[in-house]
Kinemage of the C-alpha trace (Angstrom):
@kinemage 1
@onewidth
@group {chain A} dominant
@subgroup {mainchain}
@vectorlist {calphas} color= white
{ca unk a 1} P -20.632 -87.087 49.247
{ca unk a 2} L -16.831 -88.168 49.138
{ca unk a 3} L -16.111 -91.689 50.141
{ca unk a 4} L -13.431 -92.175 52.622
{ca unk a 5} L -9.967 -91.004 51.706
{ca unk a 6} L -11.744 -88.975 48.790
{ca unk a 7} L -10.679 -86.055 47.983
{ca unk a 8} L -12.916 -83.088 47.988
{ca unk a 9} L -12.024 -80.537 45.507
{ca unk a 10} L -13.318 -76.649 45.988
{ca unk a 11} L -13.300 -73.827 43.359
{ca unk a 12} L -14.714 -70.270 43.950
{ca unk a 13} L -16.768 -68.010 41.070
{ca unk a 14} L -17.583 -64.966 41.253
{ca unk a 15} L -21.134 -63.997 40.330
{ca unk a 16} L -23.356 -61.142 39.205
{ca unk a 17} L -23.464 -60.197 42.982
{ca unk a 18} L -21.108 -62.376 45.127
{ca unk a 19} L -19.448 -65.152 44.709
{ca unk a 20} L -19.980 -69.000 45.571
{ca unk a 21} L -17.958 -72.207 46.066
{ca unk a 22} L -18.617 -75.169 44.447
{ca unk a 23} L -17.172 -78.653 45.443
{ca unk a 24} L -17.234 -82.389 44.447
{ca unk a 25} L -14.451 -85.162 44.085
{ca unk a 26} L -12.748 -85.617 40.602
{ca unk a 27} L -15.842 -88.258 39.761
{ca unk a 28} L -18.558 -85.658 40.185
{ca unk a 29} L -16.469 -83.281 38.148
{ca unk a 30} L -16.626 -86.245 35.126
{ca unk a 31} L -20.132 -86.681 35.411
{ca unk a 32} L -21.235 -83.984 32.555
{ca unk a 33} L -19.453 -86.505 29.948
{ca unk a 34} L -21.533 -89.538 32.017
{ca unk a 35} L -17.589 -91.240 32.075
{ca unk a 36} L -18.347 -92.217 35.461
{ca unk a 37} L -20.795 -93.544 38.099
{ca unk a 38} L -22.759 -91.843 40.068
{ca unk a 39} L -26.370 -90.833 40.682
{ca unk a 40} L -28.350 -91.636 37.499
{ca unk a 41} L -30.402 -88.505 37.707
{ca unk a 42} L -27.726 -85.851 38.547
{ca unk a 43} L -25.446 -87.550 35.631
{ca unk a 44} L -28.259 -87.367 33.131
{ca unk a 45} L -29.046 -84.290 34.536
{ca unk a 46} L -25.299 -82.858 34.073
{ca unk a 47} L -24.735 -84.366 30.803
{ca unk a 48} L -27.866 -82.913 29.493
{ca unk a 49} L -27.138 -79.508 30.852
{ca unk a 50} L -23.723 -79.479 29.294
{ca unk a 51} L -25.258 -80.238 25.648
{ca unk a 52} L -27.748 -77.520 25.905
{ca unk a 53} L -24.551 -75.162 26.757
{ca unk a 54} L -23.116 -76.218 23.544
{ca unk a 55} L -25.797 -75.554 21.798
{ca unk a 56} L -25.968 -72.160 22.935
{ca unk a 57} L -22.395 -71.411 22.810
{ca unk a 58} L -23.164 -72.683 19.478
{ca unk a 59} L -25.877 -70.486 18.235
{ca unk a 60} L -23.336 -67.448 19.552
{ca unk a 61} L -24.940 -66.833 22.910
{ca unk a 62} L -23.334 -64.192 25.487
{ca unk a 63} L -20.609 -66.628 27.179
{ca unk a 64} L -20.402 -64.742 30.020
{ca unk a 65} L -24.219 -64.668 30.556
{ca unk a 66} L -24.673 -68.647 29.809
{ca unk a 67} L -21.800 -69.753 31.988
{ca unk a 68} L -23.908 -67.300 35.103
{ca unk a 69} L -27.020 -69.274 33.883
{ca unk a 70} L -24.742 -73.014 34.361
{ca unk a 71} L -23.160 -72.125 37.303
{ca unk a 72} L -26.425 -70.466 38.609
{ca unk a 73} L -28.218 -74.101 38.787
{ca unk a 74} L -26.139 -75.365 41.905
{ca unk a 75} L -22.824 -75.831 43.935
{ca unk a 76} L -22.000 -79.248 42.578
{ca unk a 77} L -18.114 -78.741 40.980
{ca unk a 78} L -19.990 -80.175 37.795
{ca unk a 79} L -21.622 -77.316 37.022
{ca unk a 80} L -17.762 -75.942 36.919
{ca unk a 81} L -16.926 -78.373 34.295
{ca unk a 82} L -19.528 -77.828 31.963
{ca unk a 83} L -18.373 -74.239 32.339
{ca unk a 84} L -14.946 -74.367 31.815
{ca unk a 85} L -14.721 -76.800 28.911
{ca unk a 86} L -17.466 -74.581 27.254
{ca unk a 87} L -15.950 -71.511 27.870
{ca unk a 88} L -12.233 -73.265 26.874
{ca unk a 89} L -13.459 -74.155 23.578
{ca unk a 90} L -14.776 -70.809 22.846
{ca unk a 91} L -11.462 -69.299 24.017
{ca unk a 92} L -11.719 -66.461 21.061
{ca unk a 93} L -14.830 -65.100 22.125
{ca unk a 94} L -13.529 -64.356 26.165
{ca unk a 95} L -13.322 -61.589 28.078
{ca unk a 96} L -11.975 -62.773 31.144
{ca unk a 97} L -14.813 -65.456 31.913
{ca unk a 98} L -12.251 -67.931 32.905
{ca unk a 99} L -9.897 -65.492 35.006
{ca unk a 100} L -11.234 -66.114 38.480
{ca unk a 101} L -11.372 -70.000 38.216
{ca unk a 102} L -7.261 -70.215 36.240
{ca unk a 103} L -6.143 -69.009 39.235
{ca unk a 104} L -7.042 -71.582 41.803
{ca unk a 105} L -5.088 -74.909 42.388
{ca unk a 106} L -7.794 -77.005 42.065
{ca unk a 107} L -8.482 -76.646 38.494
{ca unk a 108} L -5.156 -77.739 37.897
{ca unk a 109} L -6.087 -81.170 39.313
{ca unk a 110} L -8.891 -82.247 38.561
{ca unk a 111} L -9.227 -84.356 35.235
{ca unk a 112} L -9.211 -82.920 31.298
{ca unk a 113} L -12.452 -82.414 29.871
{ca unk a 114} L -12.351 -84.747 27.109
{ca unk a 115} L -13.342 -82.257 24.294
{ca unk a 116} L -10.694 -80.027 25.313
{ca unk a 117} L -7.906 -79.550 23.314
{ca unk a 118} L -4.576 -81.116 23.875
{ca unk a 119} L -1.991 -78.327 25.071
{ca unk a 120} L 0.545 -77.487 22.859
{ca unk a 121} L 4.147 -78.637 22.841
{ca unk a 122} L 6.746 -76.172 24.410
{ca unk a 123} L 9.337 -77.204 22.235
{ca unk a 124} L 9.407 -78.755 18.913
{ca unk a 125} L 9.778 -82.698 18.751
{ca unk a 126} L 10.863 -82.405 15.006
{ca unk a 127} L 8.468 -83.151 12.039
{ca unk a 128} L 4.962 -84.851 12.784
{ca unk a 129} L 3.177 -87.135 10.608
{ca unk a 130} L -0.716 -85.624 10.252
{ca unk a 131} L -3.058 -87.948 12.380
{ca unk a 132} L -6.654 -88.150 11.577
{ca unk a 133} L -8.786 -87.643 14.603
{ca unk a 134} L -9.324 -90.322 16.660
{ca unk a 135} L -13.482 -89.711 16.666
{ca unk a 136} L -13.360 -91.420 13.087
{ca unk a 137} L -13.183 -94.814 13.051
{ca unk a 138} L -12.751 -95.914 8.966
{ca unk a 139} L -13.422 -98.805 8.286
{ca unk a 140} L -10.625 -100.738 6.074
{ca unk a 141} L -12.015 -99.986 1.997
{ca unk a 142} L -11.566 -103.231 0.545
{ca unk a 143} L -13.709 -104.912 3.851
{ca unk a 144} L -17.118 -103.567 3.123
{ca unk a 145} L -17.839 -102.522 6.473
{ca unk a 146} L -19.896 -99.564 7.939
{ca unk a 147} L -18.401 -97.500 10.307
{ca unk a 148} L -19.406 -98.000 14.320
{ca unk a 149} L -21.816 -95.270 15.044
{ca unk a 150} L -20.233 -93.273 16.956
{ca unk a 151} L -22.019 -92.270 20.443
{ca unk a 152} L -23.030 -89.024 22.098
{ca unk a 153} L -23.415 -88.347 25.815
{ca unk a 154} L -26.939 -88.681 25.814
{ca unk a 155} L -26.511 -92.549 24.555
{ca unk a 156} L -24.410 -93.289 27.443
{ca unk a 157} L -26.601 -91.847 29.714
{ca unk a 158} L -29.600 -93.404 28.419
{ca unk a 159} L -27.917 -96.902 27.904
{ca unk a 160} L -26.345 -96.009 31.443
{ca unk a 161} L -29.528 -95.469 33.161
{ca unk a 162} L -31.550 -98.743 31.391
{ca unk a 163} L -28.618 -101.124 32.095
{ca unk a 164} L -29.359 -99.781 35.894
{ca unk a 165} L -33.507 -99.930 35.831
{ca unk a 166} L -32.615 -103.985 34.393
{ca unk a 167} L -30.782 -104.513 36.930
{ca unk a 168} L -32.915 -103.364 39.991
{ca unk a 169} L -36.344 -104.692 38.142
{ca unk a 170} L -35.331 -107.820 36.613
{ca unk a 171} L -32.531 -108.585 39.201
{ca unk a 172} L -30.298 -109.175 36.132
């Protein structure tokens, strides 16, 4: 539900037999990378969901089958998300999955997913010095250090959802 002066963002899909609208504010879109509050179960819930999409996408899995099975679970504009950034970074294995959802306004404002790539410059901003990727965080050689671990979704969500059962048990 959209707090006051919220806005309430609505994209259409097609599916195997009709179509249906899903809708949210920009925080429900974020909630499949748990970047945001919200309900503990339906961000767990979302960020667990977008994983096991991953994984299939992963293990080669019909795209246009597993993004019917993510979008199939709900109307929450999260289940868009996890669709679209899946589908995005499996771009060379489309066939017009995407199509019905590039189209609509809405896409266009809601928030980057933040494994999707960057776009690419329109014009060339002269020579760039390579950059290593900002996921690894090397530790200086001569200090001895280990590397922070670096955390996964279902860290977040976990730490997320303790931090929260502290706070109503223990009233800390």
């Amino acid at each position: 539900m959209a707090r006051r002066g919220q806005r309430v963002y609505s994209l259409t899909r097609p599916l195997a037999h009709d179509s249906r609208t899903f809708t949210g504010t920009d925080r429900t879109w974020r909630w499949p990378w748990a970047e945001t509050l919200g309900p503990t179960p339906a961000v767990a819930a979302a960020a667990r969901l977008r994983r096991w999409a991953h994984d299939r996408a992963a293990d080669d899995a019909d795209l246009s089958e597993l993004a019917q099975q993510v979008i199939g679970c709900g109307t929450s504009i999260a289940l868009v998300a996890i669709t679209v950034e899946v589908l995005t970074l499996h771009a060379g294995r489309l066939d017009g999955e995407l199509d019905a959802l590039l189209g609509q306004p809405d896409l266009w404002e809601l928030p980057p997913s933040p494994a999707a790539p960057s776009p690419a410059p329109t014009r060339s901003l002269g020579p760039r010095e390579p950059q290593q990727p900002s996921s690894m965080h090397l530790p200086d050689p001569g200090s001895g250090a280990d590397p922070p671990r670096q955390r996964d979704n279902s860290d977040v969500v976990t730490s997320t959802a303790f931090e929260e059962s502290s706070t109503r048990c223990c009233g800390s």
